[in-house]
Each structure stands twice: as C-alpha cells, then as structure tokens.
N, C-alpha and C positions, 0 to 999 in steps of 0.2 A: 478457613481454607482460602488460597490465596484464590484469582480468575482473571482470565485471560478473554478480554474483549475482541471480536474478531470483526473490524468494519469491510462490508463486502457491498461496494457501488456497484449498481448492475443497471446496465442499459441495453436492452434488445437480447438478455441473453437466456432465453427459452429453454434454447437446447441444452445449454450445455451448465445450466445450475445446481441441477440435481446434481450431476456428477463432481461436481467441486465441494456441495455439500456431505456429497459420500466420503469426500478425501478428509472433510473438517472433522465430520462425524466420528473417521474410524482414528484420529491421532489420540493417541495418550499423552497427557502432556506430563514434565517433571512434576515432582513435587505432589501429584493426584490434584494437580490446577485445574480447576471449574474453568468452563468455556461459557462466554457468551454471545452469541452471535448474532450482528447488528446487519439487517440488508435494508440499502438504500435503493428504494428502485427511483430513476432518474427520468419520469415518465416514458418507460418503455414505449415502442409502439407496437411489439409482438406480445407473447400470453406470457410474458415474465412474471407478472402479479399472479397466476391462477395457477405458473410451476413453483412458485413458492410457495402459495397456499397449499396447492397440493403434498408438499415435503413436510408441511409442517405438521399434516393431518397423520401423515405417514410415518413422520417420525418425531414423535412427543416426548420421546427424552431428550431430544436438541436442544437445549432452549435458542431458539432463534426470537427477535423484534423484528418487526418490518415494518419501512414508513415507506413512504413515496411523495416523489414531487408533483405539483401537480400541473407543470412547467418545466420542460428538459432545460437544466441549468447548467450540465457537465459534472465530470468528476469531477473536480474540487468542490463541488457545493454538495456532490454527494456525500465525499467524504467529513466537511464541515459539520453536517448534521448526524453523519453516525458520530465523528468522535464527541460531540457535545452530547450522546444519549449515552456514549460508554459509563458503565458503573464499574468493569473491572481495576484489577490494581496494575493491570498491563495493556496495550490496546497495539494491536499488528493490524495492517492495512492487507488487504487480500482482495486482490482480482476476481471477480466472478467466472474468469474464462480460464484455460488450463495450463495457463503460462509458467506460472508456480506450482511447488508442491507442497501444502500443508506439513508433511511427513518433516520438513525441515523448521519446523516452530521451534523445537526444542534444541535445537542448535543457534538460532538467533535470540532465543531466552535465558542462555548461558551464562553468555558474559553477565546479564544482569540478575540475574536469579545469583549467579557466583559476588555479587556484591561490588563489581567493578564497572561497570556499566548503567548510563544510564537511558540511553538511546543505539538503537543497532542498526545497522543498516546491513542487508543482504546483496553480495556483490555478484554480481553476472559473471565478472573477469576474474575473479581470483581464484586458487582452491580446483581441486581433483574433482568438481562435478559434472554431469553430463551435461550441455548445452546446443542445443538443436542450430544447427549451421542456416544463418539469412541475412539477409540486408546488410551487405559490405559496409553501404552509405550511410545506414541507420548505425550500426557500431561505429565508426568513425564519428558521426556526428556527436554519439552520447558520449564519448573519450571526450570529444572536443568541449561539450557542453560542461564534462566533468572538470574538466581543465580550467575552464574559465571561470566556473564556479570558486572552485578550488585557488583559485588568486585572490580574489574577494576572502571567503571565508578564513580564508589560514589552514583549512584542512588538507589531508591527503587522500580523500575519498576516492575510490576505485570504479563507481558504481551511483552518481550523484541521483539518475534518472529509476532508480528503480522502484519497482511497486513496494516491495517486501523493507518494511521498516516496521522496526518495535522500538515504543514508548513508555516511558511509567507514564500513569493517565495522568496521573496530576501534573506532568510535563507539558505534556501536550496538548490538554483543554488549558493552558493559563497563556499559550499562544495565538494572537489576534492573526486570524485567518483570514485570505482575501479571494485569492482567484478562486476562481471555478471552473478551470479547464484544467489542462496539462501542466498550466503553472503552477500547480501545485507543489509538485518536486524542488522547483528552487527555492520556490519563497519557503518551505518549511526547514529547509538547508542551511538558506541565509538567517533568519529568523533564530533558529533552535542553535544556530554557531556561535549566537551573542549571549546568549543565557550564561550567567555566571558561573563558573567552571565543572560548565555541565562536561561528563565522560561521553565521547562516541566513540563506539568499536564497530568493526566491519568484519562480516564473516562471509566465506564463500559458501553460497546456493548454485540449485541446478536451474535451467530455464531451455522450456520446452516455447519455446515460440509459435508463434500463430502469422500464418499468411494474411493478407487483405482479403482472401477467397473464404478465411475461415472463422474472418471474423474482425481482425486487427482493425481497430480504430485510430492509432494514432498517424499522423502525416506531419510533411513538411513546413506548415505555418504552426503546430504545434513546438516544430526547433525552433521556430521565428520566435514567437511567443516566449519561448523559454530563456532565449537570448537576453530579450526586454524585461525578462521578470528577475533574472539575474542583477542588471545593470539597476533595475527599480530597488530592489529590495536589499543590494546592499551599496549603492551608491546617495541611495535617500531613506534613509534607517528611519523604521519607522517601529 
C-alpha cells in the first residue's frame, strides 16, 4: 500500500494544532493511501510540544513523528528535516495553522497518482474554490513574485508562494536544500525546474487566510528575501 507523508512545521501553534490534525486525521486518501504524519516543531515558545503530545495520546491510530528544534531555525529548516524523515511514496507540505484544507490532498494527488505528474503545486488563483478576501499588497506581491520567478524557470506557475505542494519523496529528498525561512518557496521552484524532465502540474485549491491578529507570520522582508532567493538560485545554479 502506497503512503502519503504529510510534513507539518509548527511554530507557536497551540491552539490551533489539534484542529488541523482533526482535518488530517478525517481525509480518506485515493487509493486506501496510508498517511504518515511528520511534525516539526521549530522550538515553539508556547505548549506546542505538550498539544501534540497530547493528540497523539489521544489519537493512536494517527501515526504521527515529532521532532523538534532545539533552536528556532525557521520553516525551511523545519521543513528540511521533516522531508529528510519522510518514508512515504508521496510527501505534501502542510501548514500547522488553518489556511489550507487537507480535504483537497486528493485532488493535488491526482495528476500523480493518474501517472502524469510528478510534482503539484496547489494554486490560490485558479479554479472555483472559496478563498477568504485580504491583503490587496500581499496578492500583488505573490503575482509579482510568481512572475519573476516564472522568467527564470521557464514555467507558467500561477501560485509560486504557496504552502500546498506535492512530491514523489524520491524527488524531493534527492534536492540539496538551503534556506530556512520563507525562501523556501523559490529555491525549491528554481531547484525542482532544472531536474531533467521532471512533469509539474498545478491544480486550484481553496485558502482560508489568517490575519496578523490570528496568527500570520509572514511579512514584508520575507518578499525581500524571496526576491534574493530567486535571483540566487536561479541566476547561480547551484
């Protein structure tokens, strides 16, 4: 039976884990795909470690791993070391907080499960789903981001910045990873665009956004960054 690795970086997020885990927990995936679920906690400074302890006590059919840093490093080094623990034949990247909805795994495992795919990306902008109305200047700038990206790579990505992306593992652990922040989105862009005629396909998801009140972490030196990781990673190929 195939399995579907689920890396879930979590920093400061208490509240609202359990509840994302409830979403993990209740999806059926195609196929009767085994899940396995990888949480990085990125040394929280609230009970993150003691609400995931608690879920796991709670619910023992999850299979959940959980490591932690023991140094806030950022998401990218979060994600670095879940996807190097992933043992599935698939690995999707997932928010700790409730911006995504798990309920759409089986629509981004499509195209590759149907044999045409070999990396997906889930688009904010495309497609009939519901998307929670904010930050004029933040959608502008991810267009922007996507764009410039998208000159470099040769692709036509709709959605360069988004969380929701699925990999075959052996794709994605054979990629020499760097940042540890928010650069993560470009340089795995740049990086996974040069692999020899790897397939990307892009499918429309929904996205319920998060205010700065309710949590949102990301800011404006994070576009700054993203710029430079751009111009890094594909103008000095490494």
């Amino acid at each position: 039976m195939s399995k579907l690795s689920i890396v879930i970086p979590a920093y400061n997020e208490a509240r609202t884990i359990h509840l994302i885990l409830d979403k993990v927990k209740a999806v059926k995936l195609a196929n009767d795909m085994g899940k396995e679920v990888i949480i990085v906690n990125d040394c929280s400074k609230d009970d993150t470690e003691a609400a995931v302890f608690g879920y796991q006590a709670a619910n023992p059919d999850l299979p959940i791993t959980y490591y932690k840093h023991q140094v806030n490093q950022g998401k990218g080094a979060a994600l670095h070391t879940g996807i190097q623990k992933a043992t599935g034949d698939y690995v999707i990247i997932q928010d700790a907080d409730l911006e995504y909805d798990p309920q759409e795994y089986n629509i981004l495992l499509k195209p590759i499960l149907d044999g045409f795919a070999d990396i997906v990306y889930g688009s904010r902008f495309i497609g009939g789903k519901p998307h929670r109305i904010l930050f004029f200047w933040h959608s502008i700038g991810n267009k922007w981001l996507t764009t410039l990206s998208n000159m470099f790579t040769n692709l036509n990505l709709t959605d360069m910045e988004t969380c929701y992306k699925v990999f075959r593992r052996e794709t994605i652990q054979s990629i020499k990873l760097e940042e540890k922040r928010f650069g993560f989105e470009p340089e795995i862009t740049a990086k996974m665009s040069r692999i020899p005629n790897v397939r990307v396909y892009e499918v429309g998801i929904s996205y319920y956004g998060r205010t700065y009140e309710e949590g949102k972490k990301i800011g404006w030196k994070d576009g700054l960054r993203a710029i430079v990781c751009i111009l890094k990673y594909n103008l000095f190929k490494k």
